[in-house]
Backbone of each chain as ProteinMPNN parsed JSONL, in Angstrom:
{"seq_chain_A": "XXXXXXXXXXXXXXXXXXXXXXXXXXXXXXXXXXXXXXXXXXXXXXXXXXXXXXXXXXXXXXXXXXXXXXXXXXXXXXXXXXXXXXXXXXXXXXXXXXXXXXXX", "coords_chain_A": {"N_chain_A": [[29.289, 10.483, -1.118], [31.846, 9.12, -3.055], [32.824, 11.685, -3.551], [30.349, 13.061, -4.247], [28.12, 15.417, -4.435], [25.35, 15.375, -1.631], [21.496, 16.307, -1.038], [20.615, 15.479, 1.046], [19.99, 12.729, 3.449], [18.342, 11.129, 2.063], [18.739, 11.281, -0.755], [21.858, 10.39, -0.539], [21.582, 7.59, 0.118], [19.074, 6.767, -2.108], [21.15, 6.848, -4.31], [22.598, 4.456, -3.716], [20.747, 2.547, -3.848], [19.065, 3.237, -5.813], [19.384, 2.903, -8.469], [18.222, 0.616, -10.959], [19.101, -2.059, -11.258], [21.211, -1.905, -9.526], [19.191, -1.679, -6.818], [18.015, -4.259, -7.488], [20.049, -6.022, -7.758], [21.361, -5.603, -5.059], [18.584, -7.228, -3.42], [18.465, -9.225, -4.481], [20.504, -10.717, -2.934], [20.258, -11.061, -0.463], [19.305, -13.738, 0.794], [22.102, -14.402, 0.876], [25.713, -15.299, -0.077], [25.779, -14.716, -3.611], [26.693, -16.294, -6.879], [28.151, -15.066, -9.872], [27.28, -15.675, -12.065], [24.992, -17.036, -11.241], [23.394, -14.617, -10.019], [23.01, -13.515, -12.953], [21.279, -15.384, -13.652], [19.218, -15.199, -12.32], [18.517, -12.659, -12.735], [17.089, -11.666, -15.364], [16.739, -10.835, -17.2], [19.225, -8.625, -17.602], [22.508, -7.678, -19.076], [25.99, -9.066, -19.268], [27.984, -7.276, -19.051], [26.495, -4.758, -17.877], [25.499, -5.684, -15.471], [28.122, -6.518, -14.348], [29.565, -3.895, -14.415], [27.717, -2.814, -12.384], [27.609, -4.532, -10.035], [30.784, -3.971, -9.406], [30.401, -1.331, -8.686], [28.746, -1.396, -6.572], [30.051, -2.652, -4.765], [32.442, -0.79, -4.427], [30.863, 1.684, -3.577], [30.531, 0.049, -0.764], [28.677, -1.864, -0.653], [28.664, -3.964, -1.327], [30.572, -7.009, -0.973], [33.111, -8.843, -2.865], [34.476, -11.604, -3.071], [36.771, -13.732, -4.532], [37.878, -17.103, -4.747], [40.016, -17.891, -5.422], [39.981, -20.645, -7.296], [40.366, -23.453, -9.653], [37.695, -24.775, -11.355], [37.264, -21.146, -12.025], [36.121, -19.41, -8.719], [33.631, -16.589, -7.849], [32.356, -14.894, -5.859], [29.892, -13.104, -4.505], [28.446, -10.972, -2.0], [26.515, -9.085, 0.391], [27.682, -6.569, 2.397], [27.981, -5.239, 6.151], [27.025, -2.788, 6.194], [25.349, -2.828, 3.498], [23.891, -5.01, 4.484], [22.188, -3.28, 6.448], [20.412, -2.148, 4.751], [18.32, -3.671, 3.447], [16.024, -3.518, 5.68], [14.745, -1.326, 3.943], [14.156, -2.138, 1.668], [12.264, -4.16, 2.049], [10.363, -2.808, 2.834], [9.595, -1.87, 0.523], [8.751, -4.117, -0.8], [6.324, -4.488, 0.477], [5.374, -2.543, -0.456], [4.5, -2.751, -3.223], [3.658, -4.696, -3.424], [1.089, -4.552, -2.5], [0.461, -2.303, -4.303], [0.146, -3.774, -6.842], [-1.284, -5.152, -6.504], [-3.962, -3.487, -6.223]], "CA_chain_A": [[30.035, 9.299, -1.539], [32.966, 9.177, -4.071], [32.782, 13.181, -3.945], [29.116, 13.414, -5.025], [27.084, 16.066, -3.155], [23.553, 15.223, -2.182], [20.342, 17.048, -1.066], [20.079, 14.822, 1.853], [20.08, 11.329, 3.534], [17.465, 10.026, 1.234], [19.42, 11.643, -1.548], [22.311, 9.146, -0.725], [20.361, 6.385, -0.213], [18.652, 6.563, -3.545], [22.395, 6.536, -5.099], [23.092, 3.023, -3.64], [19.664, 1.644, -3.984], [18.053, 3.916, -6.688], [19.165, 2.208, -9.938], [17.451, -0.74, -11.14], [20.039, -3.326, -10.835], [21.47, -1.719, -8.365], [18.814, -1.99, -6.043], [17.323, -5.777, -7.587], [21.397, -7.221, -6.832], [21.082, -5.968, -3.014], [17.259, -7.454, -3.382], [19.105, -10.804, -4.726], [21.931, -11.146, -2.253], [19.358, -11.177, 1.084], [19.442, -14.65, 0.996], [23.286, -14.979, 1.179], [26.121, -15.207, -1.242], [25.556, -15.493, -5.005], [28.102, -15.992, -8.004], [27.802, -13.824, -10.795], [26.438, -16.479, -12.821], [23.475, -17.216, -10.193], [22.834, -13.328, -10.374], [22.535, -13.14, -14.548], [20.168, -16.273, -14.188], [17.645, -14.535, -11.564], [18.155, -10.705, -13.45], [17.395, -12.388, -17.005], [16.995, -8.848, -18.456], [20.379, -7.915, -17.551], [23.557, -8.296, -19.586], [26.991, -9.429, -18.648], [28.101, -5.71, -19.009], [25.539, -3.916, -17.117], [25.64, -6.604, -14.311], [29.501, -6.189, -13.524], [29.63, -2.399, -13.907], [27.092, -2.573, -11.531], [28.548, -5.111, -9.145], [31.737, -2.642, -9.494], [29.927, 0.178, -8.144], [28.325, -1.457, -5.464], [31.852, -2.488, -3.911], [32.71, 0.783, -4.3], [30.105, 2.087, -2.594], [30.869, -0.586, 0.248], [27.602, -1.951, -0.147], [28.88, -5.403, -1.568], [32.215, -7.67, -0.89], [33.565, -9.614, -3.938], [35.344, -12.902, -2.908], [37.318, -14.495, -5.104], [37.867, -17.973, -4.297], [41.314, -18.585, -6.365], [40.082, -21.949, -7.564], [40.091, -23.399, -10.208], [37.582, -23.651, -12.481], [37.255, -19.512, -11.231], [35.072, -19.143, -8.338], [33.722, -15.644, -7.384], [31.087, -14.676, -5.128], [29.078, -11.573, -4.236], [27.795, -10.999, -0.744], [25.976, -7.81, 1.271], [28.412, -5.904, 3.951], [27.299, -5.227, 7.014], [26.016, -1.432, 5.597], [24.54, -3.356, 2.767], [22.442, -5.666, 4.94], [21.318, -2.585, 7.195], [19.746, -1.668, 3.627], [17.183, -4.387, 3.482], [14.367, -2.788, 5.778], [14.153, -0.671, 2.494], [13.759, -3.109, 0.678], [10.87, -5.147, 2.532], [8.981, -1.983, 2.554], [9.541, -1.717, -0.922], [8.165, -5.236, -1.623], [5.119, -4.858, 0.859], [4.515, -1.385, -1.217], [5.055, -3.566, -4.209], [2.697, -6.213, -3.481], [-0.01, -3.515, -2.606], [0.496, -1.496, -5.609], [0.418, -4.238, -8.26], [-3.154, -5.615, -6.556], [-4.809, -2.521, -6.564]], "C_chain_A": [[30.751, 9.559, -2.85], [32.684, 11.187, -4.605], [31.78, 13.612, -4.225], [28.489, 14.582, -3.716], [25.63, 15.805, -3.258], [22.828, 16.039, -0.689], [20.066, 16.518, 0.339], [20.281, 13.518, 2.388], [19.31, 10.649, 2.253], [18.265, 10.301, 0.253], [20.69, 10.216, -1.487], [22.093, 8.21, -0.711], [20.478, 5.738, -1.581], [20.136, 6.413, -4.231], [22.997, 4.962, -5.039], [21.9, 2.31, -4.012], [18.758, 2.146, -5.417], [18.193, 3.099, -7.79], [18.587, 1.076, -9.829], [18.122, -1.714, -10.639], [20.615, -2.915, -9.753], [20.617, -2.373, -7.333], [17.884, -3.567, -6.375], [19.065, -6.451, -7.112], [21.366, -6.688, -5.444], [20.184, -6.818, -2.713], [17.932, -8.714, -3.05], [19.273, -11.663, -4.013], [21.13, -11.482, -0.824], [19.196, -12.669, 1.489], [20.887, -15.133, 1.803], [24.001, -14.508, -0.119], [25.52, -15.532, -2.38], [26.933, -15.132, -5.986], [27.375, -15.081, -8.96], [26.815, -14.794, -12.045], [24.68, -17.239, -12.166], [22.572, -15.696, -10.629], [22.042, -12.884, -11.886], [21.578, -14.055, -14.297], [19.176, -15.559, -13.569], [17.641, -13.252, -12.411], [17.767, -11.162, -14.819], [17.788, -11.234, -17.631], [18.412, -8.34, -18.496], [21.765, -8.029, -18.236], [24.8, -8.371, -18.864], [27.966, -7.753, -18.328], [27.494, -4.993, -17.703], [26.02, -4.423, -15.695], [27.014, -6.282, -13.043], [30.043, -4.938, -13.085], [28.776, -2.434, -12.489], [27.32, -3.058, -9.899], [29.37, -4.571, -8.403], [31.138, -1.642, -8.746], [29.633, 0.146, -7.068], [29.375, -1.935, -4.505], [32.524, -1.906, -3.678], [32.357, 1.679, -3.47], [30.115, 1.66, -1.091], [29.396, -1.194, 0.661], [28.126, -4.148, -0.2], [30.339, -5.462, -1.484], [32.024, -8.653, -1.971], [34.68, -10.371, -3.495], [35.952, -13.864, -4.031], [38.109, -15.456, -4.675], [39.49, -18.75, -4.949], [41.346, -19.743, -6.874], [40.272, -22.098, -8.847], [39.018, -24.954, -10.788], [37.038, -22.256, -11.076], [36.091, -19.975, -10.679], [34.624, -17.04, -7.652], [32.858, -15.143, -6.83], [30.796, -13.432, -4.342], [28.801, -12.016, -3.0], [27.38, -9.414, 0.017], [27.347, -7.438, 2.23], [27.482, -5.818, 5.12], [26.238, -3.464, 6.695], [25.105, -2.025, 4.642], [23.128, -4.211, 3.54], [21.645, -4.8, 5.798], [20.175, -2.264, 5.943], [18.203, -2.442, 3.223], [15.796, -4.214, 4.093], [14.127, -2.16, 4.941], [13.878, -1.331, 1.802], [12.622, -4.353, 1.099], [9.901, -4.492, 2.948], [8.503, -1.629, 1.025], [8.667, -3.257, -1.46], [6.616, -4.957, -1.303], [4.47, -3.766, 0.141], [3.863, -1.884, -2.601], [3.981, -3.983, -4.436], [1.221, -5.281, -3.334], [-0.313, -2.979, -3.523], [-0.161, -2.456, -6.932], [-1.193, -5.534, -7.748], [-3.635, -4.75, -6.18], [-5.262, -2.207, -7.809]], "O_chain_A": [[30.175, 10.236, -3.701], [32.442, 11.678, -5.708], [31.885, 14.783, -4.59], [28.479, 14.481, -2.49], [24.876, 15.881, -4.228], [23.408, 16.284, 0.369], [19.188, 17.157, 0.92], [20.972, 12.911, 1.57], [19.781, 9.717, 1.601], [18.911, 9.262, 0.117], [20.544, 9.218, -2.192], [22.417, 7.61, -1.736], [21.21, 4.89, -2.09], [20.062, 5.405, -4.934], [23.631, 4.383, -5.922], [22.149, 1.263, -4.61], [17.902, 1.43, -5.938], [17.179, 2.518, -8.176], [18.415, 0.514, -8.747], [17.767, -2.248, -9.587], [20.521, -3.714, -8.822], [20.996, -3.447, -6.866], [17.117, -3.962, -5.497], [19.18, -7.272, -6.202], [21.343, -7.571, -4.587], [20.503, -7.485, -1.729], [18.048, -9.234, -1.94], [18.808, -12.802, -3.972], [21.669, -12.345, -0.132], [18.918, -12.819, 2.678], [20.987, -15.839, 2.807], [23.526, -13.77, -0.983], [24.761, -16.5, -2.399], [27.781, -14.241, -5.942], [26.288, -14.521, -8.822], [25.831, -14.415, -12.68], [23.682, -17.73, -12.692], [21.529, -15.607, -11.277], [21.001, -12.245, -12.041], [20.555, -13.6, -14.809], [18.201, -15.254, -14.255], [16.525, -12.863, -12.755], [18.653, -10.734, -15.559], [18.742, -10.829, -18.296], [18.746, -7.63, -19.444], [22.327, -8.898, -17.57], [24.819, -7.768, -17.79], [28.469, -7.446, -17.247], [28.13, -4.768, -16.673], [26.74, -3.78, -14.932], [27.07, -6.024, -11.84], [30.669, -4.686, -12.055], [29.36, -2.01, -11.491], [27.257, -2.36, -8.887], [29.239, -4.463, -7.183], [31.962, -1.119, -7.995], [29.889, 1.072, -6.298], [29.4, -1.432, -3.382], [33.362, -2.135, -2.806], [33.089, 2.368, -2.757], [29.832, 2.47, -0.208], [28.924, -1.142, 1.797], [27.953, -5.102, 0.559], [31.156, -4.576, -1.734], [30.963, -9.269, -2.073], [35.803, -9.866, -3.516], [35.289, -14.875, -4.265], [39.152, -15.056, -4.157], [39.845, -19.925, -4.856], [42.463, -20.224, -7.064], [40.388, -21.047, -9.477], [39.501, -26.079, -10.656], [36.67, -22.336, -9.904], [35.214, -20.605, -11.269], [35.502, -16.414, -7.058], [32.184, -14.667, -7.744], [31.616, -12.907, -3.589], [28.845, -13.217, -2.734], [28.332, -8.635, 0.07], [27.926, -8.4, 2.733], [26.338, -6.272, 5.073], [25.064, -3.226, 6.98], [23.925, -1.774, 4.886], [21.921, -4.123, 3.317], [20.51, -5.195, 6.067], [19.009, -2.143, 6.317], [17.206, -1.856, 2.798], [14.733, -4.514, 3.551], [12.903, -2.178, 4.814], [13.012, -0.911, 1.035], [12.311, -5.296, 0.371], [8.836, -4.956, 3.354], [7.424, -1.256, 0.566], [8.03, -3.281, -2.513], [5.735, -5.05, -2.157], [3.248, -3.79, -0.001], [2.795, -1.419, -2.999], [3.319, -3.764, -5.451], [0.336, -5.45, -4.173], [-1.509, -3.048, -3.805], [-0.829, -1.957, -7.837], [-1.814, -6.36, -8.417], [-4.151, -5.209, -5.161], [-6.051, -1.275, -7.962]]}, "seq_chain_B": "XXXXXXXXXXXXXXXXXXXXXXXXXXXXXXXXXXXXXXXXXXXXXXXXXXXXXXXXXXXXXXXXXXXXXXXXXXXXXXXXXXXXXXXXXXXXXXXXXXXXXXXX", "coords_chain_B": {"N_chain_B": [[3.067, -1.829, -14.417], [2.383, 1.078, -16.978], [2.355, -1.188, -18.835], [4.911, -2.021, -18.579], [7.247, -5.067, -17.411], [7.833, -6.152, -14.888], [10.034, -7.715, -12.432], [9.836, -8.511, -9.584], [7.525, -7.423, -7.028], [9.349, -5.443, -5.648], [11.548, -4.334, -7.681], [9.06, -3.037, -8.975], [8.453, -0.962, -7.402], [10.317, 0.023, -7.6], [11.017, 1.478, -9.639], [8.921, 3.54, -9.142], [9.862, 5.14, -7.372], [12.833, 4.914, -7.658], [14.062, 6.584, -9.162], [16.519, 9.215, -9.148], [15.513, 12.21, -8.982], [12.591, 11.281, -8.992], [12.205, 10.149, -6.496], [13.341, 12.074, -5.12], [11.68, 14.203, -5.372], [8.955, 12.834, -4.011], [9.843, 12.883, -1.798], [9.934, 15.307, -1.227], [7.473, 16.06, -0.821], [6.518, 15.458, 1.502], [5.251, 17.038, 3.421], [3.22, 18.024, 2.479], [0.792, 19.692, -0.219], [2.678, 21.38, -2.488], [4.012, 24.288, -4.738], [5.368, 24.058, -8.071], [7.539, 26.015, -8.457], [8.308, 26.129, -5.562], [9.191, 23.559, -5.472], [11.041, 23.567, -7.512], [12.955, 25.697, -6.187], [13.601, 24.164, -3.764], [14.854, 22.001, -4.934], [17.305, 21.835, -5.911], [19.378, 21.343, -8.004], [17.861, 20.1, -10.005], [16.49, 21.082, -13.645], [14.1, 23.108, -15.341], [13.072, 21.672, -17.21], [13.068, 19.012, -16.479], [12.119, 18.493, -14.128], [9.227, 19.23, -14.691], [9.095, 16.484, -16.57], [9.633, 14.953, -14.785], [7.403, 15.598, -12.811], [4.946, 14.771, -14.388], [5.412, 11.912, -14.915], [4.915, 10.756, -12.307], [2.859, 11.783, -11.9], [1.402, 10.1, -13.898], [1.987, 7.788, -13.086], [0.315, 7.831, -10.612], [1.343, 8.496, -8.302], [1.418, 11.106, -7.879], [-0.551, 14.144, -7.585], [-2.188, 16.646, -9.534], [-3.344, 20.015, -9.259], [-4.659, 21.845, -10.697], [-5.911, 25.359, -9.951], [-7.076, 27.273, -11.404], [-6.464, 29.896, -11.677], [-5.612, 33.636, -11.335], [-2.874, 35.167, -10.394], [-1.596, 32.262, -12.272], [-2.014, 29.181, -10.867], [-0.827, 26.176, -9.282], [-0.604, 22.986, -7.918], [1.361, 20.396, -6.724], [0.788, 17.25, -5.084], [0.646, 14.423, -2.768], [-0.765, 11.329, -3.384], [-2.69, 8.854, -1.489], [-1.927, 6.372, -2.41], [0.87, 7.038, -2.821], [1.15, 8.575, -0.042], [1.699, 6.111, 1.342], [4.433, 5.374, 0.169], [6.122, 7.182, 2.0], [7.199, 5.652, 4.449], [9.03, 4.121, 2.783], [10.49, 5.619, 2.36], [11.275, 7.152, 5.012], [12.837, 4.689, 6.137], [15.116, 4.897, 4.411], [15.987, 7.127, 5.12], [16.946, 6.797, 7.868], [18.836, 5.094, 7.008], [20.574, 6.668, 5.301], [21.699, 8.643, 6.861], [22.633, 7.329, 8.736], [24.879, 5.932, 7.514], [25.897, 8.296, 5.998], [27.817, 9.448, 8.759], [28.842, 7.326, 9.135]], "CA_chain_B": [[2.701, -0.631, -14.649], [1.76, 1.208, -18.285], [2.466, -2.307, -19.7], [6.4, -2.691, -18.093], [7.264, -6.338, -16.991], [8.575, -6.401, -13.654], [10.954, -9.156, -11.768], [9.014, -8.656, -8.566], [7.544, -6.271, -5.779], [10.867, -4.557, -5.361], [11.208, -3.868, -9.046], [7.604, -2.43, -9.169], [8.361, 0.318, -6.166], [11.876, 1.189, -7.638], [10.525, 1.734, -10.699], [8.429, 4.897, -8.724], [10.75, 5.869, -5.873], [14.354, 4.921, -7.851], [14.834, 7.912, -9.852], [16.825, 10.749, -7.941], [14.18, 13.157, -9.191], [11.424, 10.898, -8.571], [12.255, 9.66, -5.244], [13.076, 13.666, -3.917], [9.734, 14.767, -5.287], [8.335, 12.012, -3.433], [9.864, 12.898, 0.11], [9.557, 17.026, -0.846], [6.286, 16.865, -0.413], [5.994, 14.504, 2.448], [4.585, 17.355, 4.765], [2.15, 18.258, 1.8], [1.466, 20.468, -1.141], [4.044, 22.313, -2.899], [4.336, 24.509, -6.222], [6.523, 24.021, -9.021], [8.296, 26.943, -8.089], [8.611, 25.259, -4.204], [10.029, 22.167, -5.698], [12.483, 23.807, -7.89], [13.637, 26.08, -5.322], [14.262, 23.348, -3.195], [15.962, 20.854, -5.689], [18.196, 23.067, -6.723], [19.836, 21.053, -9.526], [16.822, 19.961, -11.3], [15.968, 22.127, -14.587], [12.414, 22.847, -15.224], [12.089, 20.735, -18.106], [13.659, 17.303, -15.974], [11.257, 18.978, -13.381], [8.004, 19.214, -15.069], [9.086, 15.832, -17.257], [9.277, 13.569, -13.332], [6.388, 15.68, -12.28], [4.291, 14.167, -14.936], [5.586, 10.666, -14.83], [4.706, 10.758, -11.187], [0.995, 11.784, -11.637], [0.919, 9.025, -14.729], [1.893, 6.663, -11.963], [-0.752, 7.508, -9.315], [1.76, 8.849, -7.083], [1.296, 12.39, -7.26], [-2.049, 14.849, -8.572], [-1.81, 17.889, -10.314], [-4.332, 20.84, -9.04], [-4.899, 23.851, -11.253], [-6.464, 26.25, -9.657], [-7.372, 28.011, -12.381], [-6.758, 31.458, -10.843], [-5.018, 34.728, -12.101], [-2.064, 34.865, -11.619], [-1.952, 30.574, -12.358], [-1.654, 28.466, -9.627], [-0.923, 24.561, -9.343], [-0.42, 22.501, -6.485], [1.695, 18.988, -6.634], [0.523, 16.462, -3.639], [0.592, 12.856, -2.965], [-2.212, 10.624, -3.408], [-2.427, 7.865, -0.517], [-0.402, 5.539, -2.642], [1.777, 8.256, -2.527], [1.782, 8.57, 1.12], [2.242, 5.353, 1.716], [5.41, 5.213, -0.075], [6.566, 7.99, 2.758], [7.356, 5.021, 5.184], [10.542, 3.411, 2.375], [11.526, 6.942, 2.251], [12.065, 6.848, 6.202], [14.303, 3.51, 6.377], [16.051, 5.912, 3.805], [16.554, 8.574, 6.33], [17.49, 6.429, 8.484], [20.416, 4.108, 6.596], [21.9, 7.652, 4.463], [22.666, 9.216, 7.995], [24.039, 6.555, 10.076], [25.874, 5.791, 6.678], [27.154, 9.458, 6.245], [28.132, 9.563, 9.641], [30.021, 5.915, 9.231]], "C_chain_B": [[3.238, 0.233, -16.044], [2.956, -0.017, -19.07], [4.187, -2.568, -19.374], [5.783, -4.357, -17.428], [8.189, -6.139, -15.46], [9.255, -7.57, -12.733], [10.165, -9.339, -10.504], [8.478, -7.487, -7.665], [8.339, -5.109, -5.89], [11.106, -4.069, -6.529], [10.28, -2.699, -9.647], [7.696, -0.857, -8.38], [9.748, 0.935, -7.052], [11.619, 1.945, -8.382], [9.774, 3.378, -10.462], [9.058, 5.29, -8.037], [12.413, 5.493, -6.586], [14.83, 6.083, -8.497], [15.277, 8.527, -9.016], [15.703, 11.718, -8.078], [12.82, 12.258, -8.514], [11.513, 10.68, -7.441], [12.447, 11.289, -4.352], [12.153, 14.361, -3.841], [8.964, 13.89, -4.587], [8.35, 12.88, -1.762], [9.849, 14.511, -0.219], [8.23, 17.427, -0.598], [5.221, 15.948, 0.49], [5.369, 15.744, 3.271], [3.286, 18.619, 3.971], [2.164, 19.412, 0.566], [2.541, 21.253, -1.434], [3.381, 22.882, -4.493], [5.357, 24.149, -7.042], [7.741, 24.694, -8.673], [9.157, 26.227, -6.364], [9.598, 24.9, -4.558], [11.236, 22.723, -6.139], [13.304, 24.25, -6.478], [14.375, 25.073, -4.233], [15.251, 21.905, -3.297], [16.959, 21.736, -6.542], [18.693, 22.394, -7.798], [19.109, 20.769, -10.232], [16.538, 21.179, -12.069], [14.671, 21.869, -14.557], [12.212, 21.978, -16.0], [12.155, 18.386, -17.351], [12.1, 17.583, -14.809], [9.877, 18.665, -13.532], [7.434, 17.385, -15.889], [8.659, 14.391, -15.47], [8.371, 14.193, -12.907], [5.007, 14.931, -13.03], [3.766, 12.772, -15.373], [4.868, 10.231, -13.446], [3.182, 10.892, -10.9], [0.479, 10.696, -12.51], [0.67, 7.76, -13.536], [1.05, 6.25, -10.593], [-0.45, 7.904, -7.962], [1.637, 9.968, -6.469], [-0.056, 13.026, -7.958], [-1.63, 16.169, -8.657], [-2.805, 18.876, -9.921], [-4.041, 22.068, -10.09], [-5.752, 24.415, -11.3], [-7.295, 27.03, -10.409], [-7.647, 29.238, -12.257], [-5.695, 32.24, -12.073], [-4.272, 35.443, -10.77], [-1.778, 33.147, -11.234], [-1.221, 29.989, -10.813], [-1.727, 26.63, -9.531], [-0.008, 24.183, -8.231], [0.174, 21.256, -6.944], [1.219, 18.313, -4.927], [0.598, 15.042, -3.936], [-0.339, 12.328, -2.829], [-1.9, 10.155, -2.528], [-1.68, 6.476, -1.232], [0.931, 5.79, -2.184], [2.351, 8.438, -1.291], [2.366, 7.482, 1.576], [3.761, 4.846, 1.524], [6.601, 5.989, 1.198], [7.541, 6.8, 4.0], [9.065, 4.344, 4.793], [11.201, 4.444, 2.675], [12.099, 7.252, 3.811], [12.875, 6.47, 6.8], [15.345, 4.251, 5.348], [16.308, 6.901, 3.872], [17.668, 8.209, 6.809], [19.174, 5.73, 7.822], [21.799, 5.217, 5.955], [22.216, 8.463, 5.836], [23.259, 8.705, 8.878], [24.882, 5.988, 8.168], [26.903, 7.168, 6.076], [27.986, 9.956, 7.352], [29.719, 8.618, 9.651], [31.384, 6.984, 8.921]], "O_chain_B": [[4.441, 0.14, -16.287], [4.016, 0.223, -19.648], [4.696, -3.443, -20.076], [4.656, -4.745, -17.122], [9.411, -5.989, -15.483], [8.422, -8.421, -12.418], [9.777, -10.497, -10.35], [9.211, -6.498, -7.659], [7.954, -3.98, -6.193], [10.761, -2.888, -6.47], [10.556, -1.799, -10.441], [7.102, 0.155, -8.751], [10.071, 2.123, -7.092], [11.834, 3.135, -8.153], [9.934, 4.28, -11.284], [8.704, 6.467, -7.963], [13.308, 5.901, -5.846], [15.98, 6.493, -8.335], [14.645, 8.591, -7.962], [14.997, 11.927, -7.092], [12.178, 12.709, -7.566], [10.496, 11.179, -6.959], [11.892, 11.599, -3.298], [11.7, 15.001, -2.891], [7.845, 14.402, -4.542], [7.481, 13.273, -0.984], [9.713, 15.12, 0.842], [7.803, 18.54, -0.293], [4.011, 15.729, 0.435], [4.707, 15.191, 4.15], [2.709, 19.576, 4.489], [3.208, 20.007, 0.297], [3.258, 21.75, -0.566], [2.595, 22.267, -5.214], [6.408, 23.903, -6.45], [8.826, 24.119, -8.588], [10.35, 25.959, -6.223], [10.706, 25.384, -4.324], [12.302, 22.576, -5.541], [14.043, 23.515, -5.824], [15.558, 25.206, -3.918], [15.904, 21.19, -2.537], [17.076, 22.081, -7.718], [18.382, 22.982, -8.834], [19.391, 21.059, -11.395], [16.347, 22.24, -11.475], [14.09, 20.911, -14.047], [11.221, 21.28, -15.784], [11.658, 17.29, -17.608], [11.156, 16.794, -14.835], [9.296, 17.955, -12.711], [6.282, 16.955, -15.935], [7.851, 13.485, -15.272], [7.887, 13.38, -12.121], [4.087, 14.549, -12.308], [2.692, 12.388, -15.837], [4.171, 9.222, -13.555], [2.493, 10.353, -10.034], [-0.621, 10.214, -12.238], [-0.321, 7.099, -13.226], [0.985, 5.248, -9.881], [-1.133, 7.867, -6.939], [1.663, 10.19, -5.258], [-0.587, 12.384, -8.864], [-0.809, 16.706, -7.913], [-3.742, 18.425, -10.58], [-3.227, 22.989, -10.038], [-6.54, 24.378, -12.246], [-8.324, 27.448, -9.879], [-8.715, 29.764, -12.571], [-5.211, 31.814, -13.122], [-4.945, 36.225, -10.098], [-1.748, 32.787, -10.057], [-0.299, 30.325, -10.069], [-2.77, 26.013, -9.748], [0.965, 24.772, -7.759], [-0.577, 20.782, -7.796], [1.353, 18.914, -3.861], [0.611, 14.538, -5.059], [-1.068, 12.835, -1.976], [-0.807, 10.564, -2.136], [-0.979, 5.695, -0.59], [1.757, 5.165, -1.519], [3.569, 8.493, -1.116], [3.434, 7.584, 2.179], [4.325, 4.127, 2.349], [7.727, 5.514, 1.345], [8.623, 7.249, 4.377], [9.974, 4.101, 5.588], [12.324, 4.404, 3.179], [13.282, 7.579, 3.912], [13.585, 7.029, 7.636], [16.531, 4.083, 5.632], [16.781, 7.644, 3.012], [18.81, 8.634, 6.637], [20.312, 5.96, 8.232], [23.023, 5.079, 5.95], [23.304, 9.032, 5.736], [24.105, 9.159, 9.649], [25.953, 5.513, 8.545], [28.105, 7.16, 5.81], [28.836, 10.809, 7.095], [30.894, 8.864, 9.924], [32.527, 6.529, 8.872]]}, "name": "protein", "num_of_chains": 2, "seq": "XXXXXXXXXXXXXXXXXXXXXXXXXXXXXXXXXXXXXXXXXXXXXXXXXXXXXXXXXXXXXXXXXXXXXXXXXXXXXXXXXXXXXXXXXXXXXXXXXXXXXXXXXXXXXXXXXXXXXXXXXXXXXXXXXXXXXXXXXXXXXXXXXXXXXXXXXXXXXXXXXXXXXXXXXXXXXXXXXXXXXXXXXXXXXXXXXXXXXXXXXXXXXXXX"}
């Protein structure tokens, strides 16, 4: 992806899902759309910076679609692709590992 | 985990399986021990010191154990604990999604 060479499937993978925010805004979005201001309230830790680069990347990647709603006041809303939502069985083995891990 | 705050589940697992390093030492030694030497050889871009630095994070975390042999000439074994293995299962759905997505 974007010219990178990797080691493997899991190798790309981990590039869309590996970072933190990365893979907590796919986590997010499993519900449905969210605005960017929904997103900063559930990530608290995250700044307005971090957030949008990250956003950015994942639209890039073709994991997320960015709708902009031309209204006004601005609306703009995040949502999974259809590659993005195949991504989610990783991520509901990741919780049930999650939930195991953190009561042991 | 050692005193981080985590957002949820998903957070908690990325946290061990999101690094690129951490997550390929994870699935390099899905079909069981390996040496140092192994690993490098088979991650080819990792240096030893990124090498030895996620092999150590990885046994802090419970995911991997360290054997030394204590032979002549030295010998040490990386493996996965059964936390460890269990993680083998995310790393699957992340077989699966990076080759029907390099394919796409």
């Amino acid at each position: 992806m974007n010219g990178a060479i990797y080691y493997c499937p899991v190798d790309l993978t981990l590039s869309v899902v590996g970072g933190r925010w990365q893979g907590l805004i796919v986590w997010a979005l499993r519900g449905g759309p969210k605005r960017f201001s929904e997103l900063k309230r559930e990530l608290v830790a995250v700044n307005d910076k971090m957030l949008s680069q990250t956003l950015k990347l994942l639209v890039e990647q073709g994991i997320v679609t960015r709708t902009d709603f031309q209204s006004v006041p601005p609306k703009v809303e995040y949502n999974l692709t259809e590659n993005g939502r195949q991504l989610l069985v990783i991520f509901e083995k990741m919780e049930a590992w999650g939930t195991h891990y953190s009561e042991a």
